[in-house]
C-alpha positions as CSV (number, residue, x, y, z in Angstrom):
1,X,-177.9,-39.8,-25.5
2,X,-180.0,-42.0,-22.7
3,X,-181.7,-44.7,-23.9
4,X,-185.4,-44.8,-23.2
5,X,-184.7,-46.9,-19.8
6,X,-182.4,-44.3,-18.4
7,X,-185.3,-42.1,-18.9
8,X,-188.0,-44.2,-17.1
9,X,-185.5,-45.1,-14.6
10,X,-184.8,-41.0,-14.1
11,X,-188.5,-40.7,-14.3
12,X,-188.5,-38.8,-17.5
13,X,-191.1,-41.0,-18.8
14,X,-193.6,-42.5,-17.3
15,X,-194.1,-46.0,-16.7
16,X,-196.2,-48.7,-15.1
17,X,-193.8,-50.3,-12.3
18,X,-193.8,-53.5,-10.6
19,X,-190.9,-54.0,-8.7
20,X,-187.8,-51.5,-7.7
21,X,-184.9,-51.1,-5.6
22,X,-181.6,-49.4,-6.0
23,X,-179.8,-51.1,-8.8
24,X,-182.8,-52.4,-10.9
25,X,-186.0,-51.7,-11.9
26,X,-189.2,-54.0,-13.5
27,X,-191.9,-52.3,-15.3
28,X,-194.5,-53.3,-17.9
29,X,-193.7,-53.2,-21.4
30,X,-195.6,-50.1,-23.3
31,X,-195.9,-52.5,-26.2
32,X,-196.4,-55.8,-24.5
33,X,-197.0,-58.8,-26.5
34,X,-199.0,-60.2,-24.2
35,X,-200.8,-59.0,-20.7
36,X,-198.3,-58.7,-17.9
37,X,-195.0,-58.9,-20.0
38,X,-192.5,-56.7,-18.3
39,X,-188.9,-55.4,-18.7
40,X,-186.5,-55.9,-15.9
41,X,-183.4,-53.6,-16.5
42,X,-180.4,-52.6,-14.4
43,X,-180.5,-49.1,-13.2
44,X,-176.8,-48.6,-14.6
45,X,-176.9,-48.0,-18.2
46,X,-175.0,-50.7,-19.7
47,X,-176.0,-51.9,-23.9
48,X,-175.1,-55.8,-23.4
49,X,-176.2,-57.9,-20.7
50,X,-172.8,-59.9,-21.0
51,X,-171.2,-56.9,-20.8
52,X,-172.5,-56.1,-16.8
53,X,-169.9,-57.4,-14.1
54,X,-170.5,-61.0,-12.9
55,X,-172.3,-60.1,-9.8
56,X,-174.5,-57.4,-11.0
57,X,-175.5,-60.0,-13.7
58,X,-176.2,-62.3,-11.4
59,X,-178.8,-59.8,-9.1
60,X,-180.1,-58.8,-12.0
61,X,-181.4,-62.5,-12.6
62,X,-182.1,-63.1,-8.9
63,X,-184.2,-59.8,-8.8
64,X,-186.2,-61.1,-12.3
65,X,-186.6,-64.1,-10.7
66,X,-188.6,-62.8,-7.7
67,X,-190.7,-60.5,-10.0
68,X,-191.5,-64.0,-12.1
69,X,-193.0,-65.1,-9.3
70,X,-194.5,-62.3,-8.5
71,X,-196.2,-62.2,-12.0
72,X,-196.8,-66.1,-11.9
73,X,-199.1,-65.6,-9.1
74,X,-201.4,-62.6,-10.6
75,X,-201.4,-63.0,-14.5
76,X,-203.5,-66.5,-15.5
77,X,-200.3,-68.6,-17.9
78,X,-199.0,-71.9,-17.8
79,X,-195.2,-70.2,-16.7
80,X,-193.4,-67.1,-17.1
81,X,-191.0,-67.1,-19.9
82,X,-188.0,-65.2,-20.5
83,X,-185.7,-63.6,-23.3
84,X,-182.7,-61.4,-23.6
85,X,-182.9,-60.2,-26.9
86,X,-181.2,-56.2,-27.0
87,X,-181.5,-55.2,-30.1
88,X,-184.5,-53.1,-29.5
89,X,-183.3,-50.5,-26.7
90,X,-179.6,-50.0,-26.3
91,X,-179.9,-50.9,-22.7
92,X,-179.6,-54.6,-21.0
93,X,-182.8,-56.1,-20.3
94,X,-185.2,-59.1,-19.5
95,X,-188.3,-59.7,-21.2
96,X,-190.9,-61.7,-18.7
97,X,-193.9,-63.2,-20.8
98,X,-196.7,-64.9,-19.4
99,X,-197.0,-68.1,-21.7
100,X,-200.0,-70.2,-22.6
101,X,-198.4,-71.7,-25.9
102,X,-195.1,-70.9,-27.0
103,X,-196.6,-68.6,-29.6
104,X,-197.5,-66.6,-26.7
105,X,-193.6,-65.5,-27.3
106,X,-193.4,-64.4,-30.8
107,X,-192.0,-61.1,-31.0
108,X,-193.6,-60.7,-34.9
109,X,-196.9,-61.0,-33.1
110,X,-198.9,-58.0,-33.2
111,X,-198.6,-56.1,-29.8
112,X,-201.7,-55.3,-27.2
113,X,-202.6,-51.8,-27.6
114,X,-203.9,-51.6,-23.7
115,X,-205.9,-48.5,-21.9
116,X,-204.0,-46.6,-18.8
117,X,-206.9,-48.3,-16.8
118,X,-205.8,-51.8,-17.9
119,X,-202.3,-50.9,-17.4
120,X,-203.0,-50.2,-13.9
121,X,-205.2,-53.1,-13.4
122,X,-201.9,-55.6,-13.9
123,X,-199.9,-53.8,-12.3
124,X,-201.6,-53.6,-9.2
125,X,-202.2,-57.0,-9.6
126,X,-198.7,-58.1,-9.9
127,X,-197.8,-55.8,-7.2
128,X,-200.2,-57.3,-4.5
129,X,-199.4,-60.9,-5.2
């Protein structure tokens, strides 16, 4: 069975994406704990990030690095931060957070319940930075 990624990635599902090219994809998290925290995933379906070859694991981090950037530039925070966590989706991925305080990373926080219009909003504005 493909994980919910595969589906986005096969555009099953929709989502709200930032970056893409052909081995990995960034999109915004559907329950983001803060504005402009996105997913970057490898297109292949793989469950562990240790578990991807040494060079696709290391484009994965060079292609999350750029889309850091990307979202330093159009989301107000003090620095982007990152966690690898998998246990929520059986598919490798890399949470980018905007931080403000480290609570800002929390994942028992309650999640933003954002509108399709907000959605697009950050997007956009991570896309044109």
């Amino acid at each position: 069975m493909s994980s919910i990624f595969t589906k986005i990635i096969n555009g099953e599902i929709p989502a709200y994406k930032i970056a893409e090219d052909e081995n990995f994809i960034a999109f915004l998290d559907a329950m983001p704990l803060v504005k402009g925290h996105t997913l970057v995933i490898p297109k292949k379906e793989t469950d562990l990030i240790f578990d991807l070859e040494s060079e696709e694991y290391k484009n994965l981090w060079a292609f999350a690095q750029k889309v850091a950037k990307q979202i330093k530039n159009a989301v107000p925070c003090v620095r982007v931060g990152v966690a690898v966590v998998g246990l929520e989706v059986p598919h490798a991925h890399i949470h980018l957070i905007p931080l403000n305080k480290v609570e800002d990373m929390n994942f028992k926080n309650e999640r933003l319940k954002l509108s399709s219009g907000e959605y697009t909003e950050i997007q956009n504005s991570i896309i044109n930075s």
